[in-house]
C-alpha positions as CSV (number, residue, x, y, z in Angstrom):
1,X,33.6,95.6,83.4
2,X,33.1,95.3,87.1
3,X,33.0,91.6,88.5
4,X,30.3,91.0,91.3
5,X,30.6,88.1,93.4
6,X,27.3,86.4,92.0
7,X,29.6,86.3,89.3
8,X,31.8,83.7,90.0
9,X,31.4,80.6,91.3
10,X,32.1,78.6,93.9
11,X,35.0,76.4,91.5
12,X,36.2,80.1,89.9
13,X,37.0,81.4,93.6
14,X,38.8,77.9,94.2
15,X,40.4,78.3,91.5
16,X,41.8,81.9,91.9
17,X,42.7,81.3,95.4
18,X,44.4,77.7,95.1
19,X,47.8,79.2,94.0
20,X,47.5,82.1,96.9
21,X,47.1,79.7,99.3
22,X,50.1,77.4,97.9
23,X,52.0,80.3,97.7
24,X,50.7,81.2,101.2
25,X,51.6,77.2,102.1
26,X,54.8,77.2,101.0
27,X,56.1,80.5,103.1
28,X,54.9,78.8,106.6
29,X,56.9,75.8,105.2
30,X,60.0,78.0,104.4
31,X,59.4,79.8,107.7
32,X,59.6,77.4,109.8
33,X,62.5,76.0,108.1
34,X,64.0,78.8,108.6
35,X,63.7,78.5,112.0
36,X,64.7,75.1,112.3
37,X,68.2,76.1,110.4
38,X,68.9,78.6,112.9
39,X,68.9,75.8,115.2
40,X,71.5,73.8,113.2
41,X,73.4,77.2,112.3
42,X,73.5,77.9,116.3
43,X,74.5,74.2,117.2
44,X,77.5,74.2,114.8
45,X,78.7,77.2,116.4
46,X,77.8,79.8,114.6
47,X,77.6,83.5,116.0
48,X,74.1,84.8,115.9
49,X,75.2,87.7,114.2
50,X,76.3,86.0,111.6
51,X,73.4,83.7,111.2
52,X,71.3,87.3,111.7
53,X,72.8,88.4,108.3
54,X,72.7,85.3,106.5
55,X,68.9,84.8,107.3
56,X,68.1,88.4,107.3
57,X,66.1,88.2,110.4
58,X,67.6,90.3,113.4
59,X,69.9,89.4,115.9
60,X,67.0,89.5,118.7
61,X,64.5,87.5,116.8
62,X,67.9,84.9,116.1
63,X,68.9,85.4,119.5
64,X,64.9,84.1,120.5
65,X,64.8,81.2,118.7
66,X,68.3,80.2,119.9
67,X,67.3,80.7,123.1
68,X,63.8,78.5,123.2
69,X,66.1,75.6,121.4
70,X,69.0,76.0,124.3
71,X,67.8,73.4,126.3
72,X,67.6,70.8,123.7
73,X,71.2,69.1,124.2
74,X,71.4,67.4,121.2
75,X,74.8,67.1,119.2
76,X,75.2,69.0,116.1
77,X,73.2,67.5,112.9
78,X,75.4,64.9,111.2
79,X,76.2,66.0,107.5
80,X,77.9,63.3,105.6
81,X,76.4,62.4,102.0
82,X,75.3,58.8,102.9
83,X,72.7,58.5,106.0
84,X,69.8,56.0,105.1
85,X,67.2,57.8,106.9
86,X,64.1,58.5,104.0
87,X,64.0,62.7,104.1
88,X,67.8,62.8,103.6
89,X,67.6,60.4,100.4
90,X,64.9,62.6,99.1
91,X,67.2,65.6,99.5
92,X,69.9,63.6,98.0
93,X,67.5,62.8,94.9
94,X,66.2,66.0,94.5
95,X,69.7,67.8,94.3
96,X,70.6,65.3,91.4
97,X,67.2,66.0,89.2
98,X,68.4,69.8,90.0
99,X,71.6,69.3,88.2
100,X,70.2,67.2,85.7
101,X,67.9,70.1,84.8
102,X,70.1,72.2,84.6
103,X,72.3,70.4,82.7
104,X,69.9,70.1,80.4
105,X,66.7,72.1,80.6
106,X,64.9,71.6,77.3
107,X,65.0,68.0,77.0
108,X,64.9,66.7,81.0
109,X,61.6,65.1,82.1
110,X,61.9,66.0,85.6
111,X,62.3,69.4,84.9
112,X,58.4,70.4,85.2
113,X,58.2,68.0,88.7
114,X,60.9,70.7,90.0
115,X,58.9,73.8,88.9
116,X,56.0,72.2,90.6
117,X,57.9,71.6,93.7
118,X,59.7,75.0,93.8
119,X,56.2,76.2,93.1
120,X,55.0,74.7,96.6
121,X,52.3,72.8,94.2
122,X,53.9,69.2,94.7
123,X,55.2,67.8,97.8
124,X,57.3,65.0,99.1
125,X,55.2,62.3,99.2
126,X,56.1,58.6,99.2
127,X,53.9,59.0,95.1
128,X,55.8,62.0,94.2
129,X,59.5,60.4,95.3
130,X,58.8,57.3,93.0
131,X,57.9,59.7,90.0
132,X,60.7,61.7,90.4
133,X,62.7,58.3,90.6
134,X,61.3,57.1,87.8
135,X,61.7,60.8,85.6
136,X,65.2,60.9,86.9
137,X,66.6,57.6,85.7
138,X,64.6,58.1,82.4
139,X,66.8,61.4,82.2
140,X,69.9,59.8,82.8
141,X,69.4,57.3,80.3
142,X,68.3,59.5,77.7
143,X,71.5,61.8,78.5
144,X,74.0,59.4,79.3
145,X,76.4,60.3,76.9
146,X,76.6,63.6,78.4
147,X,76.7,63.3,81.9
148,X,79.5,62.2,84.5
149,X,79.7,58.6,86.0
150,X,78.6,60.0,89.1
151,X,75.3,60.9,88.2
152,X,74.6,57.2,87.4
153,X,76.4,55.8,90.5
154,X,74.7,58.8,92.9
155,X,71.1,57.8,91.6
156,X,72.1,53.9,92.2
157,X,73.2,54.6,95.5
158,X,69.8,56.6,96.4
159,X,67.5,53.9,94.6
160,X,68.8,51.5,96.5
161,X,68.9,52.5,100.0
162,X,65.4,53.9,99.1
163,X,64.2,50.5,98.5
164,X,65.4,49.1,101.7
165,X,63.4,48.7,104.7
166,X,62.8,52.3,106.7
167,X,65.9,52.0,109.6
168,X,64.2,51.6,112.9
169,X,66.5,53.8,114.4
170,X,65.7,56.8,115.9
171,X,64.9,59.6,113.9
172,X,67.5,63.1,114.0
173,X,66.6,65.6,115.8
174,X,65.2,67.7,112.8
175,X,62.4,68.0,111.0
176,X,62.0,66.6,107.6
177,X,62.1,69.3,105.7
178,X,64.9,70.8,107.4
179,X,66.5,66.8,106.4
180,X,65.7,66.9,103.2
181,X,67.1,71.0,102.3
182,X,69.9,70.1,103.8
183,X,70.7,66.7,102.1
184,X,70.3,68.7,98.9
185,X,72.9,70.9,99.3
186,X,75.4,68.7,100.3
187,X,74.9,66.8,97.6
188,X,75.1,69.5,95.2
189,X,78.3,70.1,96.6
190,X,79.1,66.6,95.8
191,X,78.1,66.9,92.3
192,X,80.2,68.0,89.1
């Protein structure tokens, strides 16, 4: 059966093209957070060979965007687990519903709020943060038994500082996203 255009409509060709254009979405996002981690990579020290291999881009296309950020004199991004500023907590946060998923991935509510995020379908938005707040707490409840201290007094810590104020101090020098990927993996690192 051959499909002809006057065959689908306008919501069918939404449809089938929505999760191309995530999917399309999510690798600029990962792109340029790539690029942005080359930055951080080169400030730490970092030979651009080595940050060549690890990102599998080439040492000229390294060397480039080394280059274009050499004039930006800022000191190298700050990576201890408690910093108050909003993308970093969200790392944080989203590094302990990981483990909590995969601690238990049958039973954990946040578990499909990952997927959707991993999936470039869900974002971090000040909506999204509170339901994965709420999904994560219900998750550590429902497991406590089973789970380490820490997971309880990590989430405490995050809630809280979440729910203060936003710090009027100036932002660091990164983006976001590059905040928020990298607050994840140090808290992973963090986490039993």
């Amino acid at each position: 059966m051959t499909v002809t255009p006057e065959a689908l409509t306008q919501q069918q060709a939404a449809d089938l093209l929505a999760g191309i254009n995530d999917t399309i979405r999510a690798g600029e996002e990962m792109r340029a957070l790539r690029t942005e981690l080359v930055k951080v990579f080169a400030d730490y020290g970092w030979t651009q060979d080595a940050i060549a291999h690890l990102t599998d881009m080439s040492q000229p296309a390294v060397s480039k965007h080394v280059a274009r950020h050499r004039t930006d004199h800022t000191p190298p991004l700050d990576l201890t687990l408690d910093q108050p500023d909003t993308p970093w907590l969200e790392g944080r946060l989203w590094a302990l519903a990981e483990r909590l998923s995969e601690t238990h991935p049958r039973t954990t509510r946040c578990t499909p709020h990952l997927h959707a995020i991993a999936r470039g379908k869900r974002h971090f938005t000040p909506q999204t943060v509170d339901e994965l707040r709420r999904l994560v707490e219900d998750d550590l409840r429902t497991h406590a038994a089973d789970l380490p201290p820490a997971y309880r007094k990590t989430y405490d810590t995050i809630s809280r500082t979440l729910d203060q104020p936003p710090n009027p101090s100036p932002q660091p020098p990164t983006t976001p996203t590059a905040r928020r990927t990298l607050a994840y993996q140090v808290q992973l690192r963090h986490l039993p």
